[in-house]
C-alpha positions as CSV (number, residue, x, y, z in Angstrom):
1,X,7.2,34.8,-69.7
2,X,4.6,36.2,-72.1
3,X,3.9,39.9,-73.2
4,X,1.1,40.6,-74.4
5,X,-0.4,43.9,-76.4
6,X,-3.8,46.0,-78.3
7,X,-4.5,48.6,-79.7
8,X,-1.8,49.7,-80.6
9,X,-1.5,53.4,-81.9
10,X,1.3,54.4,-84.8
11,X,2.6,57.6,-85.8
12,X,4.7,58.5,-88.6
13,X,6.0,61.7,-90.0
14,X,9.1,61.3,-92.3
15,X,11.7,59.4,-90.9
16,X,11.2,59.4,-87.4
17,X,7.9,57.1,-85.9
18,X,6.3,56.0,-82.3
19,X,4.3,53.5,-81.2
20,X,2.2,53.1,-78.2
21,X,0.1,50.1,-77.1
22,X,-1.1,48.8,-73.6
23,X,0.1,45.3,-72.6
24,X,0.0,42.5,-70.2
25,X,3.0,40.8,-68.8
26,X,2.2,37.0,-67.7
27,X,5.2,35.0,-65.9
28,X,4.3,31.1,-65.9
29,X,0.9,31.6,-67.0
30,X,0.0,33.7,-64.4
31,X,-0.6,37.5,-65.1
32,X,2.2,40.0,-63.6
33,X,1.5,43.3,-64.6
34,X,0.0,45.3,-67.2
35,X,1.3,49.0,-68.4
36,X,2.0,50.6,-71.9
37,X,5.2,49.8,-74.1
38,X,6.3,52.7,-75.8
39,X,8.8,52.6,-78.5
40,X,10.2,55.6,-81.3
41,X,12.0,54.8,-84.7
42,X,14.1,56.0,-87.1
43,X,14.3,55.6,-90.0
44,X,18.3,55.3,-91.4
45,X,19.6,53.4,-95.2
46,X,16.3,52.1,-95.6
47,X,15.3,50.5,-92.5
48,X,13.3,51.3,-89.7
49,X,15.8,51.6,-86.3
50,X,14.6,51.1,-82.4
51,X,15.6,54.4,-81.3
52,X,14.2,54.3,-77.4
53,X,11.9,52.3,-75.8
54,X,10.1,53.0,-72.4
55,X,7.2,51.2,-70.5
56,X,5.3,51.5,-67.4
57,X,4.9,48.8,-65.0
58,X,1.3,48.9,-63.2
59,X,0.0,45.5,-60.8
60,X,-2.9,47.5,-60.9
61,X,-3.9,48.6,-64.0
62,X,-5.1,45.5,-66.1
63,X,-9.0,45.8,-65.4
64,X,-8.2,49.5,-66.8
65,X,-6.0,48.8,-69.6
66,X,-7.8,45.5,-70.9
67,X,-9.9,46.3,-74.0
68,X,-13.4,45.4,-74.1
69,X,-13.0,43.1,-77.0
70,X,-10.4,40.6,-76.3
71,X,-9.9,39.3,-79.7
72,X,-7.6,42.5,-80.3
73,X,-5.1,41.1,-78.1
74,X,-1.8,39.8,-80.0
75,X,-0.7,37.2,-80.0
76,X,-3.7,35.5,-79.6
77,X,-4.0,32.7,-77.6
């Protein structure tokens, strides 16, 4: 299993953050879905802390969702 992401977008604002970024999900080389990872942080002593984390799941989506360059895909393959 492989998940993939780009263009990714961050927001900060004191101690609290979220970042967004479409992905693609590939099981055995073969691609499975694509949808957008969302995850927040908190910042607590220091560090930066996964406070939630949602996604959506869409067999659908990829053509959509894929950027037009695919060199901002990470990890690269």
């Amino acid at each position: 299993m492989r998940e993939r992401y780009w263009s990714p977008t961050v927001l900060v604002r004191g101690p609290m953050a979220v970042v967004w970024a479409p992905y693609e999900f590939r099981d055995d080389g073969k691609v499975s879905h694509c949808g957008v990872d969302m995850f927040s942080f908190i910042k607590r002593d220091g560090a930066w802390r996964v406070a939630n984390m949602m996604w959506t799941v869409e067999p659908k989506a990829c053509a959509q969702l894929m950027p037009a360059d695919t060199a901002a895909i990470r990890p690269a393959d």
